[in-house]
C-alpha positions in Angstrom: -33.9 124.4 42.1 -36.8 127.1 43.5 -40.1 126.9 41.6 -42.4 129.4 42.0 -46.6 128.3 41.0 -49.4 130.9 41.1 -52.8 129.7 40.8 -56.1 131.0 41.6 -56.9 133.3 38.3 -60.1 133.5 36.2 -62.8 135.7 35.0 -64.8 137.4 37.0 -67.5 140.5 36.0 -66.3 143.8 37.9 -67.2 144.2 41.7 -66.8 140.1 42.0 -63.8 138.8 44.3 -60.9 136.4 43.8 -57.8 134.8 46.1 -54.8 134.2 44.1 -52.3 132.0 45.6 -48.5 131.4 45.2 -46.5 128.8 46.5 -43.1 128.5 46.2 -40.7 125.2 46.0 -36.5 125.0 47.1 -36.3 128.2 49.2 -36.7 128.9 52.8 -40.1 130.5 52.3 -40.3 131.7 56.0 -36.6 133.8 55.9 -38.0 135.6 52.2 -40.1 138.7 51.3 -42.8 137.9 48.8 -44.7 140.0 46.2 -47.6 140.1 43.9 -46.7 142.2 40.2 -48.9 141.8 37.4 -48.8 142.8 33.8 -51.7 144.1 31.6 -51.0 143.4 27.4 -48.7 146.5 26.4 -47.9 147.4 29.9 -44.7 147.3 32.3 -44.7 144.9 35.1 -45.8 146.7 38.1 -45.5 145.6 41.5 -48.8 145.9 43.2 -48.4 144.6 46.8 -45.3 143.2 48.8 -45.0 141.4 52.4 -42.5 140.7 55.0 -40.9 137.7 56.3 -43.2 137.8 59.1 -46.1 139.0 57.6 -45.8 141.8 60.0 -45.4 144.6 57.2 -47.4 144.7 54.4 -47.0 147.5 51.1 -49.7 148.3 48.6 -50.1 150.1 45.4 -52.1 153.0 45.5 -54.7 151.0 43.0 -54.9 148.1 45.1 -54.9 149.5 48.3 -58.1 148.9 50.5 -59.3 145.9 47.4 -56.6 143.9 47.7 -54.8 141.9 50.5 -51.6 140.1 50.8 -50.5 137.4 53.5 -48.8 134.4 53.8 -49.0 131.5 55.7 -45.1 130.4 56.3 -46.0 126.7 57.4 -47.8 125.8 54.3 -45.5 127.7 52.0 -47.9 130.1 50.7 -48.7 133.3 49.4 -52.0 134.8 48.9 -53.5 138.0 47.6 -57.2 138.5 48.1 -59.0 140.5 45.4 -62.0 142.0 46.4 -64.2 144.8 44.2 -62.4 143.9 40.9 -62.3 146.6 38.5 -61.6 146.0 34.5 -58.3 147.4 34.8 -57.1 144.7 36.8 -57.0 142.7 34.0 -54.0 141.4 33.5 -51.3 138.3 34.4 -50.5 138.3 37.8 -47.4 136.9 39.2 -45.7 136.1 42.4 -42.2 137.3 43.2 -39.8 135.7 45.5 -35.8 136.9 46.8 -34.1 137.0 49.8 -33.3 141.2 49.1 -36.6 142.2 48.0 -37.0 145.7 49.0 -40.8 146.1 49.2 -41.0 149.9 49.3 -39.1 150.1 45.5 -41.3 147.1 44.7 -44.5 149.1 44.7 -43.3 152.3 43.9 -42.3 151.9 40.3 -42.0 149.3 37.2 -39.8 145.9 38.1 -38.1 143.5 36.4 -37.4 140.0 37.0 -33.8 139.2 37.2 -33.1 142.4 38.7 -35.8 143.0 41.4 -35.8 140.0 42.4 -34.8 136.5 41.1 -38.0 134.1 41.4 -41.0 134.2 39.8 -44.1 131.9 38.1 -45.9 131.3 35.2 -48.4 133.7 36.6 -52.1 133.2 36.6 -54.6 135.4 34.3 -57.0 137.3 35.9 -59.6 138.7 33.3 -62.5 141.6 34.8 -65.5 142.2 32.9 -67.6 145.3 33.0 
């Protein structure tokens, strides 16, 4: 049975940084492309960063991009996403995404769905920013 945890949220006051982490439980974490989405109260899920088997390739949402970083270390098991310069409207949950078919160019590009994206996901972790 695959289990997906995210942990690492909090709240922070706007400009501050946080590392999110993500590991993930009965799957071959090294053969499967990972992804960050989050979801603000009243919002769609939006995918906001995505990475490769290798960690070779990595995709960003245009709000994320040059704040936030995505990696993975496969021999631990883990998925991170370093936040830096935090901005109130990141608020929201954030949650890792795991499946063997994850296409990470659609992933960032418009709203997603678990169950039909891709198949694995957490609890999430809240990250609140205060101005």
């Amino acid at each position: 049975q695959v289990r997906v945890e995210e942990s690492g949220g909090g709240l922070v006051t706007a400009g501050e940084s946080l590392t999110l982490s993500c590991k993930v439980f009965g799957l071959d974490f090294q053969d499967v492309p990972l992804g960050w989405f989050r979801q603000a109260p009243g919002k769609e899920r939006e995918g906001i960063s995505c990475i490769s088997v290798s960690g070779g390739a990595t995709y960003y949402k245009d709000s994320v991009s040059g704040r936030f970083t995505i990696s993975r270390d496969n021999a631990k098991g883990t998925l991170y996403l370093q936040m830096m310069n935090l901005k109130p409207e990141d608020t929201a949950m954030y949650y890792c995404a795991a499946d063997r078919n994850l296409l990470c160019q659609d992933f960032i590009s418009r709203p997603v769905a678990g169950g039909v994206d891709f198949s694995y996901w957490g609890q999430g972790t809240q990250v609140t920013v205060s101005s």
